[in-house]
PyMOL Python script that loads the backbone (N, CA, C, O; Angstrom):
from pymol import cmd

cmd.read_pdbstr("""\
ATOM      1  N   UNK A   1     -17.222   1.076  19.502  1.00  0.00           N
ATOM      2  CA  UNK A   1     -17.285   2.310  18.742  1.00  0.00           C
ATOM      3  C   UNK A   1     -16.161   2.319  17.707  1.00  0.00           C
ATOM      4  O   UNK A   1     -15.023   1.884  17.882  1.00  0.00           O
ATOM      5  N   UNK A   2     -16.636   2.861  16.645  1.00  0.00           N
ATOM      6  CA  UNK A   2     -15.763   2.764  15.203  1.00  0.00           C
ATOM      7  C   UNK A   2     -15.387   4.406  14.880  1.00  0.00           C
ATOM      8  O   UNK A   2     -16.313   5.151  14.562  1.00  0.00           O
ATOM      9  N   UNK A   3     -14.062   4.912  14.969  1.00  0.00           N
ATOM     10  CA  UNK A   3     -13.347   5.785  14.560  1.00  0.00           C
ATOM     11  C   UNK A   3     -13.081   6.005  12.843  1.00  0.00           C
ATOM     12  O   UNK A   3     -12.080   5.554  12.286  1.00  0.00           O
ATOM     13  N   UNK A   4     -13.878   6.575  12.314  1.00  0.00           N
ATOM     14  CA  UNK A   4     -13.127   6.872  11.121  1.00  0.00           C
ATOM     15  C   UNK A   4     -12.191   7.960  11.083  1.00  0.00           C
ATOM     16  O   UNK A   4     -12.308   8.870  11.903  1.00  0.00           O
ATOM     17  N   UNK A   5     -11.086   7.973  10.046  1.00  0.00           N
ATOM     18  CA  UNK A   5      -9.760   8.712   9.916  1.00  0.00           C
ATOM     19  C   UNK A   5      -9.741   8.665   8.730  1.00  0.00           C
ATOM     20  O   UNK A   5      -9.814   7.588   8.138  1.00  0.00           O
ATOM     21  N   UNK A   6      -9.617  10.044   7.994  1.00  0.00           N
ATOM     22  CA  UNK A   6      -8.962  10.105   6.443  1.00  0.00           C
ATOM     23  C   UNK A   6      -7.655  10.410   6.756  1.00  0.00           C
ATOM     24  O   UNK A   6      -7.266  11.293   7.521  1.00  0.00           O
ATOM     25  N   UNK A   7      -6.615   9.158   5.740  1.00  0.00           N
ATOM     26  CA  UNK A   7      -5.303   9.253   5.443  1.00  0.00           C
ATOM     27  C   UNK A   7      -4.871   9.935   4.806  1.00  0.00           C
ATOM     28  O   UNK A   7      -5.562   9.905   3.787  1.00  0.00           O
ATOM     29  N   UNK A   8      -3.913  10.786   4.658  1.00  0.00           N
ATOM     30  CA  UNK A   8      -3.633  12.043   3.633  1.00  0.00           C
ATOM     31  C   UNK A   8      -1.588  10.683   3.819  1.00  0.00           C
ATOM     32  O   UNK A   8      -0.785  10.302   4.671  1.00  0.00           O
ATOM     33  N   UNK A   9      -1.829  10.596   2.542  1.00  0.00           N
ATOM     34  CA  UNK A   9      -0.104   9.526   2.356  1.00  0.00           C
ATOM     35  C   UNK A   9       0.493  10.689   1.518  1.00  0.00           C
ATOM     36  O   UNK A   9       1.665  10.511   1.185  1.00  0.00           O
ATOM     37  N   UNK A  10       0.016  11.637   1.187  1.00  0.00           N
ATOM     38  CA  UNK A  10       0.581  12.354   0.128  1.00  0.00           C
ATOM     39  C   UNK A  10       2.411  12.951   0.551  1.00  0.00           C
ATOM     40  O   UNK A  10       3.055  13.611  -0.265  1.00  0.00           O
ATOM     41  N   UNK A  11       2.981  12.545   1.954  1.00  0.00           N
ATOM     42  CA  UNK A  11       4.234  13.011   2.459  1.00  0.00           C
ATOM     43  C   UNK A  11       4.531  11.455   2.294  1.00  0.00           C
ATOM     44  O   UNK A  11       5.710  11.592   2.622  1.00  0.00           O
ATOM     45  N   UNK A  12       4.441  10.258   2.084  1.00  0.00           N
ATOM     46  CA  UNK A  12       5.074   9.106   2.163  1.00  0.00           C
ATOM     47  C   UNK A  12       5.482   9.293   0.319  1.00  0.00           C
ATOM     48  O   UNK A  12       4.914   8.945  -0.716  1.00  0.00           O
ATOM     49  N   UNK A  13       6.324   9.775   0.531  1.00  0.00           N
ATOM     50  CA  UNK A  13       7.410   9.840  -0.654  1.00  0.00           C
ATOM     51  C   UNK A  13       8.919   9.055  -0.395  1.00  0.00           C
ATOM     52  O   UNK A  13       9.806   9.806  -0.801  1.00  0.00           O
ATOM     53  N   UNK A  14       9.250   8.304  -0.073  1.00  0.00           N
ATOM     54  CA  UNK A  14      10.477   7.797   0.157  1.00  0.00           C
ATOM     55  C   UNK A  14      10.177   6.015   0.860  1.00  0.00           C
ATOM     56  O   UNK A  14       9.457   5.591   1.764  1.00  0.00           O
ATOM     57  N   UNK A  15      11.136   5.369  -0.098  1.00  0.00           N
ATOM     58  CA  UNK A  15      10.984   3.877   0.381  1.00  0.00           C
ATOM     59  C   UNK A  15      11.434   3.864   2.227  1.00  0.00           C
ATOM     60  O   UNK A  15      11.162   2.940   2.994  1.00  0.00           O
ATOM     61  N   UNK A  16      12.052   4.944   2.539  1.00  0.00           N
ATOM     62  CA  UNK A  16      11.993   4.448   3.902  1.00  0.00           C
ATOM     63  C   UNK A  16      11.162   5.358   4.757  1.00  0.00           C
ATOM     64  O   UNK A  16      11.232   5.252   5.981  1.00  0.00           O
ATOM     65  N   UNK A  17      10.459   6.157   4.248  1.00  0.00           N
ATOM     66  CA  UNK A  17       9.039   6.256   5.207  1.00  0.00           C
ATOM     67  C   UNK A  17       8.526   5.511   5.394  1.00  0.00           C
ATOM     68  O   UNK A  17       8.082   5.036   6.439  1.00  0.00           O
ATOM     69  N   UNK A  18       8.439   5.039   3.636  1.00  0.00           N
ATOM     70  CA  UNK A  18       7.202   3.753   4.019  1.00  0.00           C
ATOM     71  C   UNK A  18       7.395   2.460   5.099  1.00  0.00           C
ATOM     72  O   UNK A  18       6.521   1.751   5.596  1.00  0.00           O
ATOM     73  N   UNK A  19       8.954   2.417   5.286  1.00  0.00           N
ATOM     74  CA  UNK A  19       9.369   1.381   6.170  1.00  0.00           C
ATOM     75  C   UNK A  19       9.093   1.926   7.093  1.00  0.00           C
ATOM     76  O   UNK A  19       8.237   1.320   7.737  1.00  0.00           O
ATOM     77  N   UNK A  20       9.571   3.304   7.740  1.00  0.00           N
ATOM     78  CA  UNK A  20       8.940   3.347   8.906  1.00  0.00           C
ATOM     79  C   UNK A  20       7.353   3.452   9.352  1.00  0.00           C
ATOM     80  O   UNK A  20       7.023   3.071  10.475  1.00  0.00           O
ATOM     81  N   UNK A  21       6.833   3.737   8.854  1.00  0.00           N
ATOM     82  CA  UNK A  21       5.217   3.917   8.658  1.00  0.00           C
ATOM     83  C   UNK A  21       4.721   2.311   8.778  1.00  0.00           C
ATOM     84  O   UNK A  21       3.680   2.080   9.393  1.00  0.00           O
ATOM     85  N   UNK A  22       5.411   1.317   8.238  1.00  0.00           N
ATOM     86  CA  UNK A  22       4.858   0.115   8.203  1.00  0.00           C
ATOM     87  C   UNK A  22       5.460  -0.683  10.160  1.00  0.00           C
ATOM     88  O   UNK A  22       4.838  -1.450  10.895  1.00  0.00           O
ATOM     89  N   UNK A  23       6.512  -0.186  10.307  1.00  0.00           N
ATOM     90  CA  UNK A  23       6.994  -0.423  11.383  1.00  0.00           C
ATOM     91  C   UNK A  23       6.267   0.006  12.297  1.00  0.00           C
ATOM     92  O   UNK A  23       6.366  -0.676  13.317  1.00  0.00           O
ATOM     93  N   UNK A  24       5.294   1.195  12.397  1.00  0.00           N
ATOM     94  CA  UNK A  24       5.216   2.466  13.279  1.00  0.00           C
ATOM     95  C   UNK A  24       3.010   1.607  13.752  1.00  0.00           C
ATOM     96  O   UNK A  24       2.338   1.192  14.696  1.00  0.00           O
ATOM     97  N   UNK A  25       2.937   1.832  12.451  1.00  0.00           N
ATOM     98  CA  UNK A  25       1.412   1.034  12.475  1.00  0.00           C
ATOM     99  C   UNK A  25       0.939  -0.210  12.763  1.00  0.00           C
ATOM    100  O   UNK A  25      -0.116  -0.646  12.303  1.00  0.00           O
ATOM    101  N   UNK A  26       1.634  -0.781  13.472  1.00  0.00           N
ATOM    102  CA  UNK A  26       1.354  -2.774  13.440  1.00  0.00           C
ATOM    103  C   UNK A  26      -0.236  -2.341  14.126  1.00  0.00           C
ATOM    104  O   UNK A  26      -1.312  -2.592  13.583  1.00  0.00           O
ATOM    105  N   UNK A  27      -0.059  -1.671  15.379  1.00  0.00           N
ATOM    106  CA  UNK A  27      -1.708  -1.877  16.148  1.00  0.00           C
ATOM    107  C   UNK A  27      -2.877  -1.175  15.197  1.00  0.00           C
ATOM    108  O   UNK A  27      -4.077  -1.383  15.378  1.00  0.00           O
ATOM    109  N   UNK A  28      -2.328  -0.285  14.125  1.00  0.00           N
ATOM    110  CA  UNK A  28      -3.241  -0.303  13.411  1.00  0.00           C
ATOM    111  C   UNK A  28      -3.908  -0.887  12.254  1.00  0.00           C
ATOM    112  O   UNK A  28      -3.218  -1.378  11.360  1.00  0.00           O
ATOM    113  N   UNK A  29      -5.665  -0.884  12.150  1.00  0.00           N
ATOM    114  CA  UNK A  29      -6.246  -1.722  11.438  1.00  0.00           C
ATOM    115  C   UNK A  29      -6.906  -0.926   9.983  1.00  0.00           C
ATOM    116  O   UNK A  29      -8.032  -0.449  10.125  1.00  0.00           O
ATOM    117  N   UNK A  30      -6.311  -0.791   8.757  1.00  0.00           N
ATOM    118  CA  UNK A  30      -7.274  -0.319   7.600  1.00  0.00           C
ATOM    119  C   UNK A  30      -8.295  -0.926   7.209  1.00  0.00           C
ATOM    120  O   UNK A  30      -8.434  -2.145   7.308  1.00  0.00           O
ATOM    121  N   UNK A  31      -9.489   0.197   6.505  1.00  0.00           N
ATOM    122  CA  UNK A  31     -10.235  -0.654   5.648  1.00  0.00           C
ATOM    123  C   UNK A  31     -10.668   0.046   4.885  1.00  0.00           C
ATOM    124  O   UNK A  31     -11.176   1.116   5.221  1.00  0.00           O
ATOM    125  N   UNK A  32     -10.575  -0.439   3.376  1.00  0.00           N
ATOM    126  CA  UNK A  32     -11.182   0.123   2.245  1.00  0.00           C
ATOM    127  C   UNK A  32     -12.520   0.699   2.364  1.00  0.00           C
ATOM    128  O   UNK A  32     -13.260   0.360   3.288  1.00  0.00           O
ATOM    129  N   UNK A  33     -12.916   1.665   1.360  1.00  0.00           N
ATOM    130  CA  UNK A  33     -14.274   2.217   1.371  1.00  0.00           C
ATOM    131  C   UNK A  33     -15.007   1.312   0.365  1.00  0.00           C
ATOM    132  O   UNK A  33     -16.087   0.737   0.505  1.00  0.00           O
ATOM    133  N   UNK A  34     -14.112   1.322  -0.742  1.00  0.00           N
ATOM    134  CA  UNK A  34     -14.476   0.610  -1.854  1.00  0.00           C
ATOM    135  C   UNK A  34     -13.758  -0.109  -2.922  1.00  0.00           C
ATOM    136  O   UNK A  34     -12.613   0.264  -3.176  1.00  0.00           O
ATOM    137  N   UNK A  35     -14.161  -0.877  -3.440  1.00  0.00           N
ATOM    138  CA  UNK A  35     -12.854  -1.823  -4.318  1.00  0.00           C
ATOM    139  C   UNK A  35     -12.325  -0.915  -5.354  1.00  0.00           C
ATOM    140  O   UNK A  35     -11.174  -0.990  -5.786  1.00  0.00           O
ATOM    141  N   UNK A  36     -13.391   0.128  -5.819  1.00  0.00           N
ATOM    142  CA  UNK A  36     -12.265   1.114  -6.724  1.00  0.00           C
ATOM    143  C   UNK A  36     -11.995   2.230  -7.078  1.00  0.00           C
ATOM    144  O   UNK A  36     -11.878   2.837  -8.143  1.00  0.00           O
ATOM    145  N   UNK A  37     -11.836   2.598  -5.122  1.00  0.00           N
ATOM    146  CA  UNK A  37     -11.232   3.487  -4.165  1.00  0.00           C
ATOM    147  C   UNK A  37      -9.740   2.787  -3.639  1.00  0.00           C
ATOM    148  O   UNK A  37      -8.936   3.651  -3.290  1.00  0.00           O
ATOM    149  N   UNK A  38      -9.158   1.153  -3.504  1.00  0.00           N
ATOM    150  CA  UNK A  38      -8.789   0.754  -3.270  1.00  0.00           C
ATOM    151  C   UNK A  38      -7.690   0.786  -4.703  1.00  0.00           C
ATOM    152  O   UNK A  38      -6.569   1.277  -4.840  1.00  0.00           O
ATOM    153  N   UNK A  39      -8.307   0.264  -5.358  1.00  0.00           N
ATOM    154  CA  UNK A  39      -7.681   0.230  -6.451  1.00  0.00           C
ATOM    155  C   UNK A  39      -6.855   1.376  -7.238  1.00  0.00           C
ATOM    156  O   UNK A  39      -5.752   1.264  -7.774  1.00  0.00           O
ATOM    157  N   UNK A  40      -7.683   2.490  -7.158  1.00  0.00           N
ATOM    158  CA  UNK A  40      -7.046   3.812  -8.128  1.00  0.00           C
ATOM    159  C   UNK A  40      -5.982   4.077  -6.832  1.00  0.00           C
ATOM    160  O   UNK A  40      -4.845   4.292  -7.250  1.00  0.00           O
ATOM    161  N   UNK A  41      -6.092   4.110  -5.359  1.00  0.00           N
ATOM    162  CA  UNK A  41      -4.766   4.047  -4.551  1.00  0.00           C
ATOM    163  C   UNK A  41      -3.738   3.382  -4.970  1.00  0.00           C
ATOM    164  O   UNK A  41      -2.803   4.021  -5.452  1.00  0.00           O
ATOM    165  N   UNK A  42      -3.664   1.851  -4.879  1.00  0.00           N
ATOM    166  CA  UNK A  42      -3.088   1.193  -5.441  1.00  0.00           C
ATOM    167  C   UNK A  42      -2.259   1.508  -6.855  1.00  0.00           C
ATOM    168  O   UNK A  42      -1.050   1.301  -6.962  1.00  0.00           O
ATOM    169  N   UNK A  43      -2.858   1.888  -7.617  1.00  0.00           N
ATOM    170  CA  UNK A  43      -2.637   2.392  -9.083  1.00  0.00           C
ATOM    171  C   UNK A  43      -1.566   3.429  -8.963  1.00  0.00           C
ATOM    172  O   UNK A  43      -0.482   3.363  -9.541  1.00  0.00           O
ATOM    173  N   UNK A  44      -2.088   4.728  -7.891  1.00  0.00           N
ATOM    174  CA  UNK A  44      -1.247   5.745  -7.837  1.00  0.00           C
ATOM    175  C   UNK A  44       0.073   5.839  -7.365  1.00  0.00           C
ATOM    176  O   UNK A  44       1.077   6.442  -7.745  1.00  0.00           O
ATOM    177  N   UNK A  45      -0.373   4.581  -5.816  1.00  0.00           N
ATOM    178  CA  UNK A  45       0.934   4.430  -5.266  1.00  0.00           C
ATOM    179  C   UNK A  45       2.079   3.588  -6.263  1.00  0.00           C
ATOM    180  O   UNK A  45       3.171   4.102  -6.507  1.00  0.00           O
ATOM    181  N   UNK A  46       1.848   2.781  -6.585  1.00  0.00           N
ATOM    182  CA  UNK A  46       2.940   2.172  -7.648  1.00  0.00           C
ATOM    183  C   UNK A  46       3.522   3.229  -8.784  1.00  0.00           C
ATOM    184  O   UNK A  46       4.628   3.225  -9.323  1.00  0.00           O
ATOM    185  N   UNK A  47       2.117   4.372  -9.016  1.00  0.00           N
ATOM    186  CA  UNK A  47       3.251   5.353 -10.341  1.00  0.00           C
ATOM    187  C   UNK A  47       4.456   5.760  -9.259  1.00  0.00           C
ATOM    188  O   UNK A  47       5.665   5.793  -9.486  1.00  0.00           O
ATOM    189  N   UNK A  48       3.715   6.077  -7.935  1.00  0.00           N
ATOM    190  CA  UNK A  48       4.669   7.257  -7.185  1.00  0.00           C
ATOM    191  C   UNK A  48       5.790   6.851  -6.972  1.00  0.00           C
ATOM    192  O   UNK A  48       6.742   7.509  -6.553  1.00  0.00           O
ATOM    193  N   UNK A  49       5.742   5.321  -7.347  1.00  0.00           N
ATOM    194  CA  UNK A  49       7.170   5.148  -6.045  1.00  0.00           C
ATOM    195  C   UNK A  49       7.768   4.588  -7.721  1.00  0.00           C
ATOM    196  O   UNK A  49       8.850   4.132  -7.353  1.00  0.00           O
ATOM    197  N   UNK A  50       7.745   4.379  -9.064  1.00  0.00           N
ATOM    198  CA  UNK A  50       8.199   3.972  -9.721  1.00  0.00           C
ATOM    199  C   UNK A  50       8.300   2.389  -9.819  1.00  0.00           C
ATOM    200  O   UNK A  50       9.341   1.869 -10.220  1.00  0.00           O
ATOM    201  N   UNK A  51       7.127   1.588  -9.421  1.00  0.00           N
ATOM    202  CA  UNK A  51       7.447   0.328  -9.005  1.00  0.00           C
ATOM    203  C   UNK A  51       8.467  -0.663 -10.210  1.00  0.00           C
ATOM    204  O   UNK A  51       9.605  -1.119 -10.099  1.00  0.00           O
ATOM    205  N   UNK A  52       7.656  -0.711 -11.123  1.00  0.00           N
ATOM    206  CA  UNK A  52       8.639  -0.972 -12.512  1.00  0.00           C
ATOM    207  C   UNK A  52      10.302  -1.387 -12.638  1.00  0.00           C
ATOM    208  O   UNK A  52      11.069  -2.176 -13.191  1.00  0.00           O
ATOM    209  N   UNK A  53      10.237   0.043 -11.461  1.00  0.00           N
ATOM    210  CA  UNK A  53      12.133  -0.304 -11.942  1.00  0.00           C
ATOM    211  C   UNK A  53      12.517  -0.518 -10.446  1.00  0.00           C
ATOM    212  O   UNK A  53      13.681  -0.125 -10.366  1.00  0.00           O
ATOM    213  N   UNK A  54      12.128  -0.922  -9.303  1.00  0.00           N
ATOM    214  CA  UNK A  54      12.164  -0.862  -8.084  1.00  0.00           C
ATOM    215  C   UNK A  54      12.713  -2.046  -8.180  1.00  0.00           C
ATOM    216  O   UNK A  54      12.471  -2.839  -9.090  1.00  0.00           O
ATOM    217  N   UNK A  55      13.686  -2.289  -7.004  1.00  0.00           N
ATOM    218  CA  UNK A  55      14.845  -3.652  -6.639  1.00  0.00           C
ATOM    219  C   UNK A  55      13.667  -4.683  -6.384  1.00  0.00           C
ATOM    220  O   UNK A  55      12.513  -4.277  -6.514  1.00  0.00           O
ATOM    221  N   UNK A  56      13.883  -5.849  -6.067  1.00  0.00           N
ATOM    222  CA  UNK A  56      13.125  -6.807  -5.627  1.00  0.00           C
ATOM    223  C   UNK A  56      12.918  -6.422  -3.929  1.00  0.00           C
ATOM    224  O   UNK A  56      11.804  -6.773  -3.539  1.00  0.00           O
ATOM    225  N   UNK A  57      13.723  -5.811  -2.919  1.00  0.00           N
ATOM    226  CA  UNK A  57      13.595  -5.805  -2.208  1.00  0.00           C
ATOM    227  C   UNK A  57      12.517  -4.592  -1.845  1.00  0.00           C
ATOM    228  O   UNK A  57      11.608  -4.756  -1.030  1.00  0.00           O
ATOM    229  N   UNK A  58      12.724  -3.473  -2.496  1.00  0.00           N
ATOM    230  CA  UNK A  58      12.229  -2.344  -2.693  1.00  0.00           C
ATOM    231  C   UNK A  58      10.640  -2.531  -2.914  1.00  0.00           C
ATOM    232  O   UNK A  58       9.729  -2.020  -2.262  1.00  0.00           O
ATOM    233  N   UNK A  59      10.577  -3.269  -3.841  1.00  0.00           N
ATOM    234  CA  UNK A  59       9.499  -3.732  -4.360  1.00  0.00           C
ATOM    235  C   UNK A  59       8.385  -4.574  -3.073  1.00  0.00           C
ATOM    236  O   UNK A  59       7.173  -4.378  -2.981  1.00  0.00           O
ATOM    237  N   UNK A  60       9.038  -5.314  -2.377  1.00  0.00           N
ATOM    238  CA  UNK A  60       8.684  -6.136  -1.437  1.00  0.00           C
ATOM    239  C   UNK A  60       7.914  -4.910  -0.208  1.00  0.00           C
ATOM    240  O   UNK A  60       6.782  -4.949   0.274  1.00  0.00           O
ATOM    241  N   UNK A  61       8.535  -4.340  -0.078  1.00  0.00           N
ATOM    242  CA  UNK A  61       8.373  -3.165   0.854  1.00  0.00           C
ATOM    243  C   UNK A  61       7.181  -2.099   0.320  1.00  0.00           C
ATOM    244  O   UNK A  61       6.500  -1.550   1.186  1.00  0.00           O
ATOM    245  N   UNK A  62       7.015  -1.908  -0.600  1.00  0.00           N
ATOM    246  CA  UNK A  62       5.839  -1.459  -1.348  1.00  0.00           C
ATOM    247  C   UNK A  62       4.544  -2.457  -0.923  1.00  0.00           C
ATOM    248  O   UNK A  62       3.581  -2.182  -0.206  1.00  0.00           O
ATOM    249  N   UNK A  63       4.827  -3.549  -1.531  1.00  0.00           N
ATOM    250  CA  UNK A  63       3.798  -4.199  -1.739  1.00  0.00           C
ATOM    251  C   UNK A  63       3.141  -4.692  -0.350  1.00  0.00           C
ATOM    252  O   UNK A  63       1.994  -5.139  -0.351  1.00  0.00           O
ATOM    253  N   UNK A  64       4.156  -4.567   1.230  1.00  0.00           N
ATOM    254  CA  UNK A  64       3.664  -5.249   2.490  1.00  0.00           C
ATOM    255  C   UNK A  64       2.850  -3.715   2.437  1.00  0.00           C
ATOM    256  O   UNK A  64       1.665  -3.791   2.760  1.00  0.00           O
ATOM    257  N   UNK A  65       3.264  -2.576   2.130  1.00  0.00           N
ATOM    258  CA  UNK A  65       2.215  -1.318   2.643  1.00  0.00           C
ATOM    259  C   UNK A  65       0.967  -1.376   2.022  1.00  0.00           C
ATOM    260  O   UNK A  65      -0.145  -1.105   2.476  1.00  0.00           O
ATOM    261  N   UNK A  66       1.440  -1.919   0.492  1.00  0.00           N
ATOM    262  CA  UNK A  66      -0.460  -1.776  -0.078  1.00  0.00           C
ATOM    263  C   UNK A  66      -1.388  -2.884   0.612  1.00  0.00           C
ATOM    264  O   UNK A  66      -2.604  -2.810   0.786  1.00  0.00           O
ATOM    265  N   UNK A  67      -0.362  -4.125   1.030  1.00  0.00           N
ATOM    266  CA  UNK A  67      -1.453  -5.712   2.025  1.00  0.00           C
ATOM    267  C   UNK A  67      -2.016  -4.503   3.097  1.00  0.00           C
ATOM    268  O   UNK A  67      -3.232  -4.331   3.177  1.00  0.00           O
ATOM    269  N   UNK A  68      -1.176  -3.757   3.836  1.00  0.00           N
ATOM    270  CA  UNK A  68      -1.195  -3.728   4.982  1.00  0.00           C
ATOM    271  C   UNK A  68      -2.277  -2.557   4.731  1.00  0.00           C
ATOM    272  O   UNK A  68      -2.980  -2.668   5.734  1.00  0.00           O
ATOM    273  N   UNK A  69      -2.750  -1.625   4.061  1.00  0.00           N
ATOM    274  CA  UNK A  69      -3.591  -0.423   4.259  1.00  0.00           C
ATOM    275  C   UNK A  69      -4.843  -0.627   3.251  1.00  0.00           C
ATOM    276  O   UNK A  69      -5.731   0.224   3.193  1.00  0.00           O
ATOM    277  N   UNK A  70      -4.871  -1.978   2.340  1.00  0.00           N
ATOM    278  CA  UNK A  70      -6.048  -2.026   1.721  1.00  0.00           C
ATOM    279  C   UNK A  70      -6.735  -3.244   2.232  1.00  0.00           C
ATOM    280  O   UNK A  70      -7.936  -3.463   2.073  1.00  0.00           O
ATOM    281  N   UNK A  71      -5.773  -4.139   2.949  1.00  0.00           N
ATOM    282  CA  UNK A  71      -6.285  -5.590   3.626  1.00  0.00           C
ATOM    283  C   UNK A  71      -6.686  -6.939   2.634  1.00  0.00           C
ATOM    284  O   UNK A  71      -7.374  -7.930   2.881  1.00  0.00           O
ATOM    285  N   UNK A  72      -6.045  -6.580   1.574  1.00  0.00           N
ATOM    286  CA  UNK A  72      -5.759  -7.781   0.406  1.00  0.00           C
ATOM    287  C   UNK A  72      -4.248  -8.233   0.702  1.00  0.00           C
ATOM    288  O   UNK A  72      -3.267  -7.644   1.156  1.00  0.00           O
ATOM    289  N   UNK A  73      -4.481  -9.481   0.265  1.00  0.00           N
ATOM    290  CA  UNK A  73      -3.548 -10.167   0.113  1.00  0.00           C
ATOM    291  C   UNK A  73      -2.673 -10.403  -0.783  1.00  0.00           C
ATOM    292  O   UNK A  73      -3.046 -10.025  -1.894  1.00  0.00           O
ATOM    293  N   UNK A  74      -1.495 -10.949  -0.756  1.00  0.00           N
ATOM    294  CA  UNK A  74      -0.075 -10.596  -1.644  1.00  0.00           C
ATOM    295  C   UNK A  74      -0.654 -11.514  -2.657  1.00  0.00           C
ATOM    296  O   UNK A  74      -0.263 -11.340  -3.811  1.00  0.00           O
ATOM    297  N   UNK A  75      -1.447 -12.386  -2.453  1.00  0.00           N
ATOM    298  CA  UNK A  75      -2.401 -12.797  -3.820  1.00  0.00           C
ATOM    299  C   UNK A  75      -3.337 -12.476  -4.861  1.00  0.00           C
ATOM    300  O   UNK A  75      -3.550 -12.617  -6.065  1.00  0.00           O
ATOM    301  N   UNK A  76      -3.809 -11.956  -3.764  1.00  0.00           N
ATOM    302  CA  UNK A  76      -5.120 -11.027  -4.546  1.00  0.00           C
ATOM    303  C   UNK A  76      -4.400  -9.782  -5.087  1.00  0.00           C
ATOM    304  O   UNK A  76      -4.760  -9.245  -6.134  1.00  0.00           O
ATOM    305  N   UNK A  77      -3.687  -9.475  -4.573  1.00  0.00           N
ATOM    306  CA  UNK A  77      -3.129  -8.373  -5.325  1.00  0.00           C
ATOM    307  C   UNK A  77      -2.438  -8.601  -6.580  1.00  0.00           C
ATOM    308  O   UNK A  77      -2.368  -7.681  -7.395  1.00  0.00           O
ATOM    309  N   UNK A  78      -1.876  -9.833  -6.839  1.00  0.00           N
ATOM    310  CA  UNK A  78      -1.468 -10.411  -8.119  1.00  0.00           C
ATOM    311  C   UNK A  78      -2.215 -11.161  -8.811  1.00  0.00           C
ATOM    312  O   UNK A  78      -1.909 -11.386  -9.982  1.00  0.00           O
ATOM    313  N   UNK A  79      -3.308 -11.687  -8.267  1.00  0.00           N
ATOM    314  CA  UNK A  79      -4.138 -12.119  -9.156  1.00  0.00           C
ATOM    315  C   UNK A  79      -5.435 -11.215 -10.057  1.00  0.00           C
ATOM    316  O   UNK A  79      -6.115 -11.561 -11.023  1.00  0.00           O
ATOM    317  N   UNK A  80      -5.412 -10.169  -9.404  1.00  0.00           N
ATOM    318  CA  UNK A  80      -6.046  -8.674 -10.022  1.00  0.00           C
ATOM    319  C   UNK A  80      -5.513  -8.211 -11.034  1.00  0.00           C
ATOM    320  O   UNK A  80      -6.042  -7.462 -11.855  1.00  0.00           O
ATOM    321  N   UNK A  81      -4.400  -8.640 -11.040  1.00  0.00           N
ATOM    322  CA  UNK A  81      -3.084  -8.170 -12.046  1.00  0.00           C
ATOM    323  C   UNK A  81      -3.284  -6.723 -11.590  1.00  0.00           C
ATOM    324  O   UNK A  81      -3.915  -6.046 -12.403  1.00  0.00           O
ATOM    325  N   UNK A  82      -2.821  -5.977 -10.273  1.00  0.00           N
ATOM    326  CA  UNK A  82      -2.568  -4.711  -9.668  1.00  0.00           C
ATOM    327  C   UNK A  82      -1.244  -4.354  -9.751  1.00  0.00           C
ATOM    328  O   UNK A  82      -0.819  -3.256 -10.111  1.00  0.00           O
ATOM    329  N   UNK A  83      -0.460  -5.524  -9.332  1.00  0.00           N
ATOM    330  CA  UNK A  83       0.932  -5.436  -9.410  1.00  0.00           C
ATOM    331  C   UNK A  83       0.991  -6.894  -9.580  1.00  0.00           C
ATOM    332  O   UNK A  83       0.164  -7.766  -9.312  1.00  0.00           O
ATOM    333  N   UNK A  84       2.557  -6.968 -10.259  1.00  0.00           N
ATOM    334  CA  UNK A  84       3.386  -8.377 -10.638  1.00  0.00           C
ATOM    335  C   UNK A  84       4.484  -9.060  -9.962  1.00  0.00           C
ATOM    336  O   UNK A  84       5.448  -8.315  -9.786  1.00  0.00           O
ATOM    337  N   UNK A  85       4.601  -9.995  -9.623  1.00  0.00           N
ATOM    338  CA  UNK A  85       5.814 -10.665  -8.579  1.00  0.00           C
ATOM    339  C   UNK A  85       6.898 -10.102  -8.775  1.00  0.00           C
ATOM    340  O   UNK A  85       7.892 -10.435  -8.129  1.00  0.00           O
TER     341      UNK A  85
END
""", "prot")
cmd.dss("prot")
cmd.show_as("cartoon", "prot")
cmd.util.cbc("prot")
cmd.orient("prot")
């Protein structure tokens, strides 16, 4: 049996929610609805957090939450040109 759950991220405002949130979820599994449902997330989360000017480390930490809740890879996500190394 398959549980669906709508995510409301709209309180993950701070690089260390997101750390804890990424810490907090390992047993859990996401999955997109659609590639661009996936995408305009993607899109939004990078305005929110300012990715642009974000440290390299900062940046790193962003990018394991978008692998981890859209289920693309740190490739595919750069080869989309979604975000940049």
């Amino acid at each position: 049996m398959i549980m669906v759950i709508m995510m409301n991220d709209s309180r993950l405002n701070r690089l260390a929610q997101i750390k804890s949130f990424l810490s907090e979820s390992e047993a859990v599994e996401f999955k997109k609805k659609s590639k661009k449902e996936a995408y305009y997330w993607i899109k939004e989360t990078l305005r929110k957090f300012t990715y642009v000017i974000l440290s390299k480390k900062e940046k790193g930490l962003i990018r394991r939450c978008l692998i981890k809740i859209t289920g693309y890879s740190r490739d595919q996500l750069t080869r989309q040109s979604i975000i940049s190394k």
